[in-house]
C-alpha positions as CSV (number, residue, x, y, z in Angstrom):
1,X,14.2,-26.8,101.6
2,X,10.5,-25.7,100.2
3,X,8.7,-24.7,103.0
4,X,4.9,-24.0,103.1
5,X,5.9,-20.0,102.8
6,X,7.6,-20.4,99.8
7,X,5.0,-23.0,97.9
8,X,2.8,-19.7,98.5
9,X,4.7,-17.3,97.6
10,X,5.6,-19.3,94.3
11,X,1.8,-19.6,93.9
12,X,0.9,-16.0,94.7
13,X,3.6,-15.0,91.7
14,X,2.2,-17.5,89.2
15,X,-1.3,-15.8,89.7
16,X,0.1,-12.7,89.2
17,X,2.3,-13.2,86.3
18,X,-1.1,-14.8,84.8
19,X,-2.9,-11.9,85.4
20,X,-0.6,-9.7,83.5
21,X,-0.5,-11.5,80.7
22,X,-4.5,-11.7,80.3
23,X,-4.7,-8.0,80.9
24,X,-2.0,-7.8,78.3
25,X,-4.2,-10.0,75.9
26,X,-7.2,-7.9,76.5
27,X,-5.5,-5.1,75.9
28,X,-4.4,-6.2,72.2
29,X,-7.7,-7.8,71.9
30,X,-9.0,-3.9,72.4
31,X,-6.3,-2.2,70.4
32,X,-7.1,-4.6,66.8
33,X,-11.2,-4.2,67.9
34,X,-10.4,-0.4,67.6
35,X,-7.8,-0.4,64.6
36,X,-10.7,-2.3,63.0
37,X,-13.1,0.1,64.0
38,X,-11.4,2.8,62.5
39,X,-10.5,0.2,59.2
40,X,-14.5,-0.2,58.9
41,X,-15.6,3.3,59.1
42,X,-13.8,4.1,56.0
43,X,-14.6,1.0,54.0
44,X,-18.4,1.8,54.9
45,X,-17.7,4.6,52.5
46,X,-19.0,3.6,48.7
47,X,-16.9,3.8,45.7
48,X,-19.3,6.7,44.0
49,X,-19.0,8.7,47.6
50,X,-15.3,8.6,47.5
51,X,-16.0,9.6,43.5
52,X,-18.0,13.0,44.9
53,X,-15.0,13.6,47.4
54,X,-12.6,13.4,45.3
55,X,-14.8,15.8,42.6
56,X,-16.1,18.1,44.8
57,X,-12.2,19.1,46.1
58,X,-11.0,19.0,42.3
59,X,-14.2,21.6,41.9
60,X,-13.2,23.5,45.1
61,X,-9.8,24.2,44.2
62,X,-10.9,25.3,40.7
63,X,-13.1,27.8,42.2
64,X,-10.6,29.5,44.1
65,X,-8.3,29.7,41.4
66,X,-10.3,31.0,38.7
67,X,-12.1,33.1,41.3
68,X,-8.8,34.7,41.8
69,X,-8.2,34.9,38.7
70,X,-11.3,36.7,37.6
71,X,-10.4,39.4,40.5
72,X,-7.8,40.3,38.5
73,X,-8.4,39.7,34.9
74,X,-12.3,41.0,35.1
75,X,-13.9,44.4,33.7
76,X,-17.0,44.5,35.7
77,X,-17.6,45.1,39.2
78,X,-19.9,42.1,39.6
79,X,-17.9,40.1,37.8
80,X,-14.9,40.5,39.8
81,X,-17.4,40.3,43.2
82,X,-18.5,37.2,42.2
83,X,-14.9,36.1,41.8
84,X,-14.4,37.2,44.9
85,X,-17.0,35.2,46.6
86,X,-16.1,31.7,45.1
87,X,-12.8,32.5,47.0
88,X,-14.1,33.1,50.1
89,X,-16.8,30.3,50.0
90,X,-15.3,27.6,48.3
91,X,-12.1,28.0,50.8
92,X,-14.0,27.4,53.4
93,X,-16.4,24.6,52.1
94,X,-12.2,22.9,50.6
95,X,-11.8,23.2,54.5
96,X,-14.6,21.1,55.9
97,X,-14.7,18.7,53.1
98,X,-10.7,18.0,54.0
99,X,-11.9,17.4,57.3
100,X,-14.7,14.4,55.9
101,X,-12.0,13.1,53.7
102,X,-8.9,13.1,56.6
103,X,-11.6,10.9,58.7
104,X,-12.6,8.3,56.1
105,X,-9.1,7.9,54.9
106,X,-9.9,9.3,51.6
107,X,-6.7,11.4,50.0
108,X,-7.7,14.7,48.2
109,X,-6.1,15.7,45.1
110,X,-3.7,18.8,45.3
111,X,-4.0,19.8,42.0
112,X,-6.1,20.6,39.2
113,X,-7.6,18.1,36.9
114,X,-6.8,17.8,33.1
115,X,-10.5,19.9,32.5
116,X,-10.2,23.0,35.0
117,X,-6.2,23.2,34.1
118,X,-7.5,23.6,30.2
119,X,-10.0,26.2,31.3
120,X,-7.4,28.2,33.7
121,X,-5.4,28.2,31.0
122,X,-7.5,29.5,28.3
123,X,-8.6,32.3,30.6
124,X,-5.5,33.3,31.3
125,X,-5.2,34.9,27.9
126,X,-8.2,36.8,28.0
127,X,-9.0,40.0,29.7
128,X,-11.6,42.5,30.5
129,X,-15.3,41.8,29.1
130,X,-14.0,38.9,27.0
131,X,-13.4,37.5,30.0
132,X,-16.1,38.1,32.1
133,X,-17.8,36.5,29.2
134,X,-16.1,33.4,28.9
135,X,-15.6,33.3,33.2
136,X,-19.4,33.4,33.9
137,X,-20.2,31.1,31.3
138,X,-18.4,28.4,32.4
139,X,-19.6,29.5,36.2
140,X,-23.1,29.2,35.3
141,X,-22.3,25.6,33.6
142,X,-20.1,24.2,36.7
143,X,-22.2,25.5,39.1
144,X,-25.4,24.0,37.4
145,X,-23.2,20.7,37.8
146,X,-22.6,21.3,40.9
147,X,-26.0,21.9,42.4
148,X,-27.4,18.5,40.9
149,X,-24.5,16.3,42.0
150,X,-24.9,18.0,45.5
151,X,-28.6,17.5,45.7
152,X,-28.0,13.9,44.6
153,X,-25.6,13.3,47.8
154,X,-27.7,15.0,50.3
155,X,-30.7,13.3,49.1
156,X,-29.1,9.6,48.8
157,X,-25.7,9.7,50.3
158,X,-24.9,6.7,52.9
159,X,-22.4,8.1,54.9
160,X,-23.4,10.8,57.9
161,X,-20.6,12.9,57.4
162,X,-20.3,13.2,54.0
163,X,-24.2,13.6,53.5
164,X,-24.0,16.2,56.0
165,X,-21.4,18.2,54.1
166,X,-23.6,18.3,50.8
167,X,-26.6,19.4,52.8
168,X,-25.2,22.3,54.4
169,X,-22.9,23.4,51.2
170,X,-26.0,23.2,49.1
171,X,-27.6,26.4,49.9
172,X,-24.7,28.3,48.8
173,X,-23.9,26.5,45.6
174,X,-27.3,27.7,44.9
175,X,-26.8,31.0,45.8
176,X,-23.9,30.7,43.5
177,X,-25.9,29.5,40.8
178,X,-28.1,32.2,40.9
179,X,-25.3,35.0,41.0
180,X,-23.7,33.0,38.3
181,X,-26.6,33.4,36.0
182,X,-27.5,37.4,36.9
183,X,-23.9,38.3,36.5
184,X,-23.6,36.3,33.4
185,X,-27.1,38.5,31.7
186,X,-25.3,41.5,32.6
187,X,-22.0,40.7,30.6
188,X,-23.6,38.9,27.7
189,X,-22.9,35.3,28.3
190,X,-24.4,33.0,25.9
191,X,-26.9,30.7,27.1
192,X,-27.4,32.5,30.5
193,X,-31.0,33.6,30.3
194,X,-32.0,29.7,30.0
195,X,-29.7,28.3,32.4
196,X,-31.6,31.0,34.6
197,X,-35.0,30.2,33.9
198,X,-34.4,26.5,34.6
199,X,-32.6,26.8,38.0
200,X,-35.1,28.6,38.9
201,X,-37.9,26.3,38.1
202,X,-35.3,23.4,40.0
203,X,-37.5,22.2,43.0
204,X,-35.4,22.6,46.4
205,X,-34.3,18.9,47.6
């Protein structure tokens, strides 16, 4: 027999099993919002911006190398300093752009691309001021590079992050320029004493 108790207990466990399952909806509802959060963040990111990324780490890991490279292979002093220095630097500046990249869902490359291979690989048969020629030449020329696409993304970049990262790596790709082009005077590059003159003339972004 249903007596007036159990009409509202049956009620009472209704309401409740309703209230779960909205609170269950709402939670989904949140969990997809977020997931498409997340989704959205990355696509806000424009092809050319995923282009720099994906340079700038290809760049990065070409410094270290060849830094390394000239630390071991190099006659002078400053030569082998500066080599030094695109170690240290472009470690850390590999670090924080992996950081942008993990976030936007961007995938860095983890190895050299057909160019920087060709040039590892040419300096790798030459040794002492033959190649602190060849090494600071091609320094001053990817650095020179470097600086423009850099001032290009902190000037005009779209996404925070990213923008952010070219702004506070420019300074020292500067500084690297100008090392670049003094070290390369000193051991006779070709071209250096131009490739000085105009950086130097290069208004600050």
């Amino acid at each position: 027999m249903i007596t007036l108790s159990n009409l509202r207990n049956i009620g009472l466990g209704l309401a409740m099993a309703g209230l779960c399952s909205l609170g269950a909806v709402a939670q989904s509802n949140t969990n997809n919002s977020n997931s498409t959060n997340a989704m959205g963040t990355a696509k806000h990111m424009t092809a050319s911006e995923r282009m720099f990324i994906r340079k700038a780490a290809e760049g990065g890991k070409a410094e270290v190398e060849l830094g390394k490279l000239a630390q071991e292979k190099a006659a002078s002093p400053e030569v082998k300093q500066f080599g030094e220095r695109m170690v240290n630097d472009h470690s850390k500046a590999n670090d924080q752009l992996k950081e942008v990249a993990q976030k936007e869902g961007v995938t860095l490359p983890t190895k050299l691309d057909a160019k920087d291979a060709a040039t590892k690989a040419r300096l790798e048969k030459l040794s002492g001021e033959a190649f602190d020629r060849a090494y600071m030449k091609d320094m001053v020329a990817d650095h020179k590079t470097d600086v423009a696409e850099f001032e290009r993304e902190a000037r005009s970049g779209s996404d925070p992050d990213l923008k952010a990262f070219a702004q506070k790596t420019l300074p020292t790709l500067r500084e690297h320029l100008r090392m670049a082009s003094d070290a390369a005077a000193k051991v006779g590059a070709a071209s250096a004493a131009s490739t000085k003159a105009s950086s130097s003339t290069n208004p600050s972004s």
